[in-house]
C-alpha positions as CSV (number, residue, x, y, z in Angstrom):
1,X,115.7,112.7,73.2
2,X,118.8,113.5,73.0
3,X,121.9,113.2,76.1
4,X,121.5,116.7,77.5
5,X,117.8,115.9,77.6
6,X,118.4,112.7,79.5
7,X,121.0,114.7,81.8
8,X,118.9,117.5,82.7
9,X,116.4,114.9,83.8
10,X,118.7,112.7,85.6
11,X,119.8,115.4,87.7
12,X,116.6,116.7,88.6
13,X,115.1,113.2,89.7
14,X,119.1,112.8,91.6
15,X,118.0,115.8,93.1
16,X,114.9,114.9,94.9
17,X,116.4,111.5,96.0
18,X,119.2,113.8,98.1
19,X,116.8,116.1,99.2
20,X,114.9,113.1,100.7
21,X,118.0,111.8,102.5
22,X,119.3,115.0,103.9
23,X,115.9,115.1,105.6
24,X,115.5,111.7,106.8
25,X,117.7,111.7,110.0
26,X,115.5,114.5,110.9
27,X,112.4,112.8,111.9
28,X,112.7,112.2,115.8
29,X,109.0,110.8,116.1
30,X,106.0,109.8,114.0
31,X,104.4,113.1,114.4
32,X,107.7,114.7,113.2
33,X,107.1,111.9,109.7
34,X,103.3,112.8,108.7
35,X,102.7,116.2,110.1
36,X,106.3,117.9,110.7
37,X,106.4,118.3,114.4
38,X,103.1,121.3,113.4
39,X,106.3,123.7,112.7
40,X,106.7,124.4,109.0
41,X,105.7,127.9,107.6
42,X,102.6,128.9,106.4
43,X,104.1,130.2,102.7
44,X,105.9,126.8,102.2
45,X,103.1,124.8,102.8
46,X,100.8,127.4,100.5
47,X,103.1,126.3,97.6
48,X,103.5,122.8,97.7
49,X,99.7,122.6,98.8
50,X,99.4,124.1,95.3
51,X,101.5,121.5,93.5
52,X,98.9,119.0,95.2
53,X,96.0,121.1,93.9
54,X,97.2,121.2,90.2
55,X,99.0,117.8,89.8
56,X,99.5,116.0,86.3
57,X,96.1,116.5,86.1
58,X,96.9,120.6,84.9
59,X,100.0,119.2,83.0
60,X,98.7,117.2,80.5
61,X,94.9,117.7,81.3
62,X,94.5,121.2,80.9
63,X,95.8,121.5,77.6
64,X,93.5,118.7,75.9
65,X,90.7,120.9,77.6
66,X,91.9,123.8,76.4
67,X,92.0,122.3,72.5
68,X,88.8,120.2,72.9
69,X,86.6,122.7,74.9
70,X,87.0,126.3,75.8
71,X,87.7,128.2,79.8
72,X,84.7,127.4,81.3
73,X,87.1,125.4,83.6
74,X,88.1,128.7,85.1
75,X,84.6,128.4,86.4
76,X,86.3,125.4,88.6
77,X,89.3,127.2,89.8
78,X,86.9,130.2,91.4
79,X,84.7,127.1,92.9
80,X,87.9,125.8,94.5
81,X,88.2,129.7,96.1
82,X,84.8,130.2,97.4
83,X,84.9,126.3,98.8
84,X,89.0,126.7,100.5
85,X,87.6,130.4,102.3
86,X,84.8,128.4,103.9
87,X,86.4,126.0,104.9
88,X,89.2,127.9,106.4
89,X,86.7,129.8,108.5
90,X,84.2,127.1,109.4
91,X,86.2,123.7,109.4
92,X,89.8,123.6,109.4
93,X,90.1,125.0,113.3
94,X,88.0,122.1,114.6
95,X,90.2,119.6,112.7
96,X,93.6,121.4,113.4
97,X,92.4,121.8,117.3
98,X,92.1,118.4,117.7
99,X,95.7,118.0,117.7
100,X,95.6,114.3,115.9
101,X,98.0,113.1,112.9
102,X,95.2,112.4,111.0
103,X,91.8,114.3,110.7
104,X,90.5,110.7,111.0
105,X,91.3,110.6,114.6
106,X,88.7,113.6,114.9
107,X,85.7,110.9,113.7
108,X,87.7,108.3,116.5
109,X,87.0,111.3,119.5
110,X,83.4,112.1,117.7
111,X,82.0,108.5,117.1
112,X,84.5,106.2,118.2
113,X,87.1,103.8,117.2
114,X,85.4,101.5,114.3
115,X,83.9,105.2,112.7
116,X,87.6,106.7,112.6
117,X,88.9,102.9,110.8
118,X,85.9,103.0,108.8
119,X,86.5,106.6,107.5
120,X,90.4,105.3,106.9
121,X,89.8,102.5,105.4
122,X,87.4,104.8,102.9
123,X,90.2,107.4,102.5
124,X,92.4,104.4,101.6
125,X,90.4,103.1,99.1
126,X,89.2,106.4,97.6
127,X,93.1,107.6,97.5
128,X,94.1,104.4,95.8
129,X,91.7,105.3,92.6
130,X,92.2,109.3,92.9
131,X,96.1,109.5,93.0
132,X,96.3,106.0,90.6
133,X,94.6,108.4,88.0
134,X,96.9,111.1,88.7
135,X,100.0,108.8,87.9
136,X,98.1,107.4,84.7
137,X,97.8,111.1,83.6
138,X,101.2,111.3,83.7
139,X,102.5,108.3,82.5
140,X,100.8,109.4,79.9
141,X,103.3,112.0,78.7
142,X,106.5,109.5,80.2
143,X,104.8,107.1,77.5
144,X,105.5,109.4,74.6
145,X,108.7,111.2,75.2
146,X,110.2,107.5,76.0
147,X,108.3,105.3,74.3
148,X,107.0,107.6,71.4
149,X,103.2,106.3,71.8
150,X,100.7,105.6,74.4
151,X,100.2,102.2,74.0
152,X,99.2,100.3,77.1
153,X,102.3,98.3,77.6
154,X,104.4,101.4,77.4
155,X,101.5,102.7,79.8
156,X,102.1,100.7,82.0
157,X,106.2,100.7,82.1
158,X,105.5,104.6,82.3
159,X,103.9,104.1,85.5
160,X,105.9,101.8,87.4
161,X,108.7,104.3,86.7
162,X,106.9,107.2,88.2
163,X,106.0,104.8,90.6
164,X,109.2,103.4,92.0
165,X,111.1,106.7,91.8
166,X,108.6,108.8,94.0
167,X,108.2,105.9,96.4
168,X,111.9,106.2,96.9
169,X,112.3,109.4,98.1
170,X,109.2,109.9,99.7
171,X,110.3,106.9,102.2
172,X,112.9,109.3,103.5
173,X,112.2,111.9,103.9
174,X,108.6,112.2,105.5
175,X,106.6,115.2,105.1
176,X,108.9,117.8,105.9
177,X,111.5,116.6,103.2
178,X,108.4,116.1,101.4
179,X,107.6,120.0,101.6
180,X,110.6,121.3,100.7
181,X,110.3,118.7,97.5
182,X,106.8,119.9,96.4
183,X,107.4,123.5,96.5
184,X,110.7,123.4,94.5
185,X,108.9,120.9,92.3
186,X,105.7,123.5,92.4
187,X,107.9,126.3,91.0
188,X,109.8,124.8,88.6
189,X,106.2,123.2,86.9
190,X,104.8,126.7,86.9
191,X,108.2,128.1,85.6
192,X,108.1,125.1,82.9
193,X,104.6,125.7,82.1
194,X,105.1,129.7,81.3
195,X,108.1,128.8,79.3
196,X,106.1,126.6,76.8
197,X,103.3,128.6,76.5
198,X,105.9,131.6,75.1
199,X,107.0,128.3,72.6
200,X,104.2,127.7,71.2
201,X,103.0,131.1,71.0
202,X,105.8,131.9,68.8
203,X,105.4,128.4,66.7
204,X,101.8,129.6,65.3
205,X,103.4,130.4,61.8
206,X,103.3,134.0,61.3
207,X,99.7,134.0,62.3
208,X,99.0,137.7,63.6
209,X,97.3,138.4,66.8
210,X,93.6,139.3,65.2
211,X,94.0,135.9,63.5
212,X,94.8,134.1,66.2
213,X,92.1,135.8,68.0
214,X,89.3,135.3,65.4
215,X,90.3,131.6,65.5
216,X,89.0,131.3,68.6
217,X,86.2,133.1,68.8
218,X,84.4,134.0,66.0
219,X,85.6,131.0,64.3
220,X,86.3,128.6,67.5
221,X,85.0,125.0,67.3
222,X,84.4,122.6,70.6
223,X,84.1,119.1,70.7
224,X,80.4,118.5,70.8
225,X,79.0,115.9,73.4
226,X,79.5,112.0,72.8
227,X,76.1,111.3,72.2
228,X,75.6,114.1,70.2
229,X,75.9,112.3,66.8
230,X,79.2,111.5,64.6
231,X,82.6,110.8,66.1
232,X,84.8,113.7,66.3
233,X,87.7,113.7,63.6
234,X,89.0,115.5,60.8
235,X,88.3,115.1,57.4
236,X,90.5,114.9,54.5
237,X,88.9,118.3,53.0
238,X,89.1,120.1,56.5
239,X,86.3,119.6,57.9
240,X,85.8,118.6,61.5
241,X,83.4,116.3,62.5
242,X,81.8,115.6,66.2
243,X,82.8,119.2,66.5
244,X,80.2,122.6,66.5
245,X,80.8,125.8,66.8
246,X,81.6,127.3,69.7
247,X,83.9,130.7,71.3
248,X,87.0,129.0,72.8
249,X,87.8,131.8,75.4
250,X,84.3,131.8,76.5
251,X,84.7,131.6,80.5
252,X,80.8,131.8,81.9
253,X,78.0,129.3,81.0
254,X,74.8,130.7,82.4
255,X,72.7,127.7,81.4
256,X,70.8,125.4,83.7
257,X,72.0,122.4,82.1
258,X,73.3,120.0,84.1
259,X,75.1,117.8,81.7
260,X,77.3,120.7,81.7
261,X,80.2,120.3,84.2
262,X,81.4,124.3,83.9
263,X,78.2,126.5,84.2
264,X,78.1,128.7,86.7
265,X,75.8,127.2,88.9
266,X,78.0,123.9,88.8
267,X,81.2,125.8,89.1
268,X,80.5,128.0,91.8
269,X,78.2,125.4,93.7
270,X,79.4,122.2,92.6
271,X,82.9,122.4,92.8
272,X,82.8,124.8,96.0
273,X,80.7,122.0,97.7
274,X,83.7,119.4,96.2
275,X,86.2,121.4,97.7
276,X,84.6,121.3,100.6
277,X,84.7,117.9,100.7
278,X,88.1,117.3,99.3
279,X,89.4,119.9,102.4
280,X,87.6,118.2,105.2
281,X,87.8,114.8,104.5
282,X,91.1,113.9,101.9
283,X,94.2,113.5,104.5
284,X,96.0,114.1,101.5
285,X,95.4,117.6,101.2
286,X,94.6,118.5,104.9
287,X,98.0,117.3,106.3
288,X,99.6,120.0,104.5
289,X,97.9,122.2,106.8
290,X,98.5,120.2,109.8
291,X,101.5,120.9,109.4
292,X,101.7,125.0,109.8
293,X,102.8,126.0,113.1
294,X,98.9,127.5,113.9
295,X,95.8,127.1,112.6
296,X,95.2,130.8,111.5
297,X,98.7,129.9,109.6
298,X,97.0,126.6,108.2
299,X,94.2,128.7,107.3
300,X,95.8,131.4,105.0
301,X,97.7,128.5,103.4
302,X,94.7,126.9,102.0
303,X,93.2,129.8,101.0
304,X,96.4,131.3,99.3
305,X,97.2,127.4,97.4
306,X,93.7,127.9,96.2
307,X,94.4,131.8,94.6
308,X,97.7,130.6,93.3
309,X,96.4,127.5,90.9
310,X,94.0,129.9,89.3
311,X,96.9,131.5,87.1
312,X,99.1,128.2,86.8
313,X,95.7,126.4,85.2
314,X,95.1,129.5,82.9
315,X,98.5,129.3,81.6
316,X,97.9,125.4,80.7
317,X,94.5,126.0,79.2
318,X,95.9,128.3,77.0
319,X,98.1,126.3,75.7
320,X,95.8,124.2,74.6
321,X,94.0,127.1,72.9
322,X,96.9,127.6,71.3
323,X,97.7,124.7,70.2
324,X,94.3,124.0,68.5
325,X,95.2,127.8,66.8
326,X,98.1,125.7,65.3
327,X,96.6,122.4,64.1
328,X,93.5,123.8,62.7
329,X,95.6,126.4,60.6
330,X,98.5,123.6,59.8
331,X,96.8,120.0,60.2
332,X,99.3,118.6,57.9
333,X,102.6,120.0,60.1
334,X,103.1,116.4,62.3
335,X,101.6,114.5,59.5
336,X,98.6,111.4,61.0
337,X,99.3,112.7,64.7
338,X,98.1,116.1,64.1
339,X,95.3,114.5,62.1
340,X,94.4,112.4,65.2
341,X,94.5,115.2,68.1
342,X,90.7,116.2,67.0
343,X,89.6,112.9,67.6
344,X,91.6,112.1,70.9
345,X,93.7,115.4,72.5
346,X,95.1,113.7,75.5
347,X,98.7,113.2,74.4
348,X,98.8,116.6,72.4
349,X,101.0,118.2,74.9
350,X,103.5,115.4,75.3
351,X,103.6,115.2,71.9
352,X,104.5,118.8,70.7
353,X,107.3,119.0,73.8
354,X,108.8,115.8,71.8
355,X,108.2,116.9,68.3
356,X,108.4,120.8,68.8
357,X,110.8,121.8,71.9
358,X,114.2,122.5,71.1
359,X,116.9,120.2,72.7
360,X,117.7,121.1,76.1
361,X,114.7,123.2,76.6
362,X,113.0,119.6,76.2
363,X,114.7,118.9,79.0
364,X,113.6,121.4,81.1
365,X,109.9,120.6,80.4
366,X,109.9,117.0,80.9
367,X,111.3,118.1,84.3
368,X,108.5,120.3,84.7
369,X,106.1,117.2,84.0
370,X,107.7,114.8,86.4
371,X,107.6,117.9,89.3
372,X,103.7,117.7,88.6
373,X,103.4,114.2,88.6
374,X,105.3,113.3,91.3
375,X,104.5,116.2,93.5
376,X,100.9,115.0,94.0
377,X,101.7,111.1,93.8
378,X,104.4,111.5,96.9
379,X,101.8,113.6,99.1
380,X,99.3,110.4,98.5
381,X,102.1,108.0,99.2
382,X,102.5,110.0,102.9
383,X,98.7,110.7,103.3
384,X,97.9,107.1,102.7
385,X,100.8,105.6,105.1
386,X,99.9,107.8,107.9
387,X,96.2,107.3,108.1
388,X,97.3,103.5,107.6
389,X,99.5,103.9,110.2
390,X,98.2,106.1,112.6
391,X,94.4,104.8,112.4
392,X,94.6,101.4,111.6
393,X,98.1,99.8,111.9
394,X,99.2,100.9,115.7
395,X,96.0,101.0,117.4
396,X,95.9,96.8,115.8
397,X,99.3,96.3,117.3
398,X,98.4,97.9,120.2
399,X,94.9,95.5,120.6
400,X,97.0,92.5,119.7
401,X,99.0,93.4,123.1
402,X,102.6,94.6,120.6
403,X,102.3,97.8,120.8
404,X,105.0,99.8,118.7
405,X,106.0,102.5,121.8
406,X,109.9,103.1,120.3
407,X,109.8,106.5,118.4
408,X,112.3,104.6,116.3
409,X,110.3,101.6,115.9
410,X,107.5,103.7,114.6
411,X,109.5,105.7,111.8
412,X,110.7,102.6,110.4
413,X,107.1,101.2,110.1
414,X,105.8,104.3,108.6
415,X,108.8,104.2,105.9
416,X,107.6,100.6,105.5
417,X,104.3,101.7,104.8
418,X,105.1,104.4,102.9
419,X,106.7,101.8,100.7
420,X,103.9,99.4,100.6
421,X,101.2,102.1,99.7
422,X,103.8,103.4,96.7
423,X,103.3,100.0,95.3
424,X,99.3,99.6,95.4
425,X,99.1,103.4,94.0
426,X,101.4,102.0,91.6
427,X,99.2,99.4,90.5
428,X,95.9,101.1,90.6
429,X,97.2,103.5,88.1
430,X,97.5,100.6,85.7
431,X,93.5,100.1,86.9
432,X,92.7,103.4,86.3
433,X,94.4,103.3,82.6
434,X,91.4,101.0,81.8
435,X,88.8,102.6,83.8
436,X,89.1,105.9,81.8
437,X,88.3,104.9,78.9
438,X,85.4,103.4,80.3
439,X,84.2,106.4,81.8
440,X,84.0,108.6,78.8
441,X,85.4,111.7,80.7
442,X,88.3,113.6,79.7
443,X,91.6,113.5,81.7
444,X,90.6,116.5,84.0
445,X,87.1,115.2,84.9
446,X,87.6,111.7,85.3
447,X,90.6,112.6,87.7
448,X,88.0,114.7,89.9
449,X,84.9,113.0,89.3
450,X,86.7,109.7,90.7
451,X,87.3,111.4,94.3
452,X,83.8,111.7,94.6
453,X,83.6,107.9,95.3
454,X,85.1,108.2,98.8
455,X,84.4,112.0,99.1
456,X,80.2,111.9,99.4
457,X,80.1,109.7,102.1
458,X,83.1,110.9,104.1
459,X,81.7,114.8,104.1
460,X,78.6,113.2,105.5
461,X,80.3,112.2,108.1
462,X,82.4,114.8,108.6
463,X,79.7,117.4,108.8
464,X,77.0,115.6,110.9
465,X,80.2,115.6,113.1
466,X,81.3,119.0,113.3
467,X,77.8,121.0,113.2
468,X,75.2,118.7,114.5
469,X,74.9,116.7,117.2
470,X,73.7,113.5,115.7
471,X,75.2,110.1,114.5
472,X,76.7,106.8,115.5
473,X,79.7,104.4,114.7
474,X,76.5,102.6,112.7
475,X,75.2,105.7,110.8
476,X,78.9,106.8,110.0
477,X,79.3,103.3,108.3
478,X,75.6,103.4,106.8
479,X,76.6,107.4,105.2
480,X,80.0,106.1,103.9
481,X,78.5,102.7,101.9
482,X,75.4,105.3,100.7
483,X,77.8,107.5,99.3
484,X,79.7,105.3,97.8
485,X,77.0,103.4,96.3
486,X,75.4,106.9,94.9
487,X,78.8,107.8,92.9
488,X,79.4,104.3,90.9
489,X,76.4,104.6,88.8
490,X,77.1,108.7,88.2
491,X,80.9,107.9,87.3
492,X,79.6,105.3,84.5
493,X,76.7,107.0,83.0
494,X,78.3,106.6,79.5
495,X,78.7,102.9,79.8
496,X,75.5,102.4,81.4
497,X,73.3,104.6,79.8
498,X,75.2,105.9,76.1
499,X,75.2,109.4,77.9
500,X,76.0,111.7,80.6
501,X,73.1,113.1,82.4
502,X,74.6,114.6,85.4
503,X,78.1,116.2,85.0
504,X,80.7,115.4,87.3
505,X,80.5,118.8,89.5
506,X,76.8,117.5,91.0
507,X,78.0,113.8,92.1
508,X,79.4,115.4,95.2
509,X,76.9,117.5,96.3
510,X,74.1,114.8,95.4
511,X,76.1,112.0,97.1
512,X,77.4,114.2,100.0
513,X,73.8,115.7,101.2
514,X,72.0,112.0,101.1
515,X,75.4,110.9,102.9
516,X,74.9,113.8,105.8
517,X,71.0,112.9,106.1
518,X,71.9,109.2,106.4
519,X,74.1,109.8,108.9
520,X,72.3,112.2,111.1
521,X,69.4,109.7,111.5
522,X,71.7,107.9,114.1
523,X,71.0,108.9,117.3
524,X,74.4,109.6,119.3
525,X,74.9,107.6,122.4
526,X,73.9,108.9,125.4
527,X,76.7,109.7,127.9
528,X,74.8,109.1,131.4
């Protein structure tokens, strides 16, 4: 890259470290650090609630989905509506009502002490996994604009600099610094993301619109199924292999296959069920909206972060389309690498903003990755410290008879924590590095399928809780361990069994439902 590159980056990252600092004498209490005092406005939280939604995951997902595959994925996005309304209306009141700084605490008043830890402790270790695959995503794209390659030590340098340089600032500022971070980091990603889609619309060679067009439809290829026989690749003579036809702007699957994680029954099902889930149970996304000054406030701001991903994702999957418009027509035009992009994709974005971007410009985008990257990391980082905190850390001080009752006292823990939980997301993403390859899922599914490890048992629990009247501290722990257990052998069909049988848009409701019968079978404890 060249110095104005490395400037314009320098003074973006500078500019989220003072942003940080300026808010850190600002925080009077602990409920002022994790939920901001319940004050902030209901169209800041909307926007950075949207930066947590799309993540690296959009960035540098969406684009090797859009080459390898087609926009079924919309399907997802409409899912993620239809899931964020009900929850809104049915869910979010009962949580935001019950006035706790972490929607744990809500399990605490339902089923007692050892349920709310145990329901922690699962958030923790679900977190750790989810937001260490969302830093691997992005490292991903730090790997190959610094390192030119993706190899795993250059991996793994990628990540601890993501790593150390979100931790930093999210220590200061708590979540209302951390607000005002994601939705200036939220804009300037979408803004970034427009900008190189117009690039690479105008680097397709002269191509004219009906060409472009008859590329991808009449003409469009997908990358068949793993299983489905050779490996994909292209051939010297132009042919692709592991590849079938297939129109690349179709955007609904009617089929009943449920290998299939984009049909219409697993996208509007499926993935409304997930979000669901994910809205309810992930602190990480539902302390956003803890935060609004009311619930109906809290409400809209869901909803409206859900209706505000659907163009931002559209605008990355068409790049990919794009892209595969210009490597298809031109495989020769970045020599090997565009040769390897129809075996493996992930990197194909990265790579044209090295090779392709104009200096300055590249700049700008890589500035646009790190807001993506870092925008959902630092909400993890804050999610996990105060559930660590709040549920787990002070009540154990206060047990041990050294309780932490200094408003000062407990800020500087929190930032502690904060710090502690930036280094094991840190580490995990180096886990997850591995673990995706294993899976046999592309960026964008493996980094949802993974949250349904903690997510099927939690939403169990958390909806024997708010609509029945059943469970106990032992059938909460039974539903989270059953859940858990159900999603390990879905996330590693490949590995296990050559194949995927059941895409990644079912493991939730499958776990989730036998999680919510487990735990209802625990009879609640009788008050008189």
């Amino acid at each position: 890259m060249a110095f104005i590159d490395w400037l314009i980056v320098a003074l973006f990252l500078s500019a989220l470290v003072i942003i940080g600092y300026l808010f850190s004498n600002k925080n009077k209490n602990i409920e002022d650090y994790f939920v901001a005092g319940r004050s902030m406005p209901g169209w800041l939280v909307a926007i950075a609630a949207t930066g947590t939604t799309i993540s690296a995951g959009t960035f540098v997902g969406s684009p090797e989905l859009g080459f390898n595959t087609n926009l079924t994925y919309v399907l997802n996005l409409l899912g993620s509506i239809v899931g964020g309304c009900l929850v809104a209306a049915l869910i979010l009141p009962k949580l935001y009502n019950a006035r706790t700084i972490t929607i744990y605490g809500f399990i605490g008043d339902r089923f007692g002490e050892s349920s709310k830890q145990a329901n922690s402790v699962m958030f923790l270790i679900g977190q750790l996994l989810t937001s260490g695959s969302r830093l691997f995503i992005a490292a991903i794209a730090i790997s190959v604009i610094a390192f030119g390659s993706i190899q795993f030590q250059f991996m793994v340098w990628s990540i601890i600099i993501l790593g150390v340089i979100s931790t930093v600032y999210t220590m200061l500022g708590g979540i209302k610094g951390l607000l005002y971070i994601d939705t200036f980091q939220t804009l300037l990603m979408i803004f970034t993301g427009v900008v190189g889609l117009c690039i690479v619309a105008g680097d397709l060679g002269g191509l004219s619109f009906s060409e472009v067009w008859q590329t991808i439809t009449s003409n469009g290829m997908v990358k068949a199924p793993a299983a489905a026989g050779a490996a994909p690749g292209l051939a010297a003579d132009g042919t692709l292999t592991g590849w079938v036809p297939g129109n690349k702007v179709q955007m609904f699957d009617f089929s009943l296959d449920f290998t299939k994680p984009y049909t219409i029954l697993g996208g509007m099902i499926g993935v409304a069920f997930f979000k669901i889930a994910q809205y309810t149970t992930d602190q990480e996304f539902v302390q956003r909206q803890l935060a609004c000054k009311d619930v109906r406030k809290a409400g809209r701001s869901l909803v409206a972060s859900q209706l505000l991903a659907l163009p931002v994702v559209v605008v990355f999957l068409s790049i990919g389309l794009l892209l595969y418009v210009k490597y298809i027509h031109d495989p020769a035009c970045d020599g090997a690498l565009s040769t390897a992009f129809f075996s493996d994709a992930r990197d194909i974005f990265p790579q044209y903003i090295k090779n392709h971007i104009p200096t300055g410009v590249r700049g700008l985008m890589i500035t646009g990755l790190l807001a993506a990257a870092l925008s959902s990391f630092n909400s993890a980082i804050n999610s996990m410290a105060s559930s660590f905190v709040a549920d787990l850390y002070l009540p154990l001080r206060a047990r041990k008879g050294k309780a932490v009752k200094n408003d000062k006292d407990q800020i500087a823990s929190s930032r502690w924590m904060v710090g502690l939980m930036g280094m094991l997301l840190t580490g995990f993403a180096i886990v997850t590095c591995v673990m995706q390859q294993s899976s046999g899922l592309n960026l964008v599914d493996f980094a949802t399928g993974i949250m349904c490890f903690a997510y099927a048992g939690m939403i169990g629990v958390f909806l024997t809780a708010i609509f029945t009247k059943r469970g106990n501290s032992r059938s909460v722990l039974a539903a989270l361990i059953t859940g858990a257990l159900i999603i390990i052998p879905l996330m590693f069909q490949k590995e296990f069994f050559g194949q995927t049988f059941i895409a990644w848009t079912w493991w939730c409701p499958i776990g989730g439902l036998i999680a919510t019968a487990v735990c209802m079978l625990g009879k609640p404890k009788k008050l008189f």
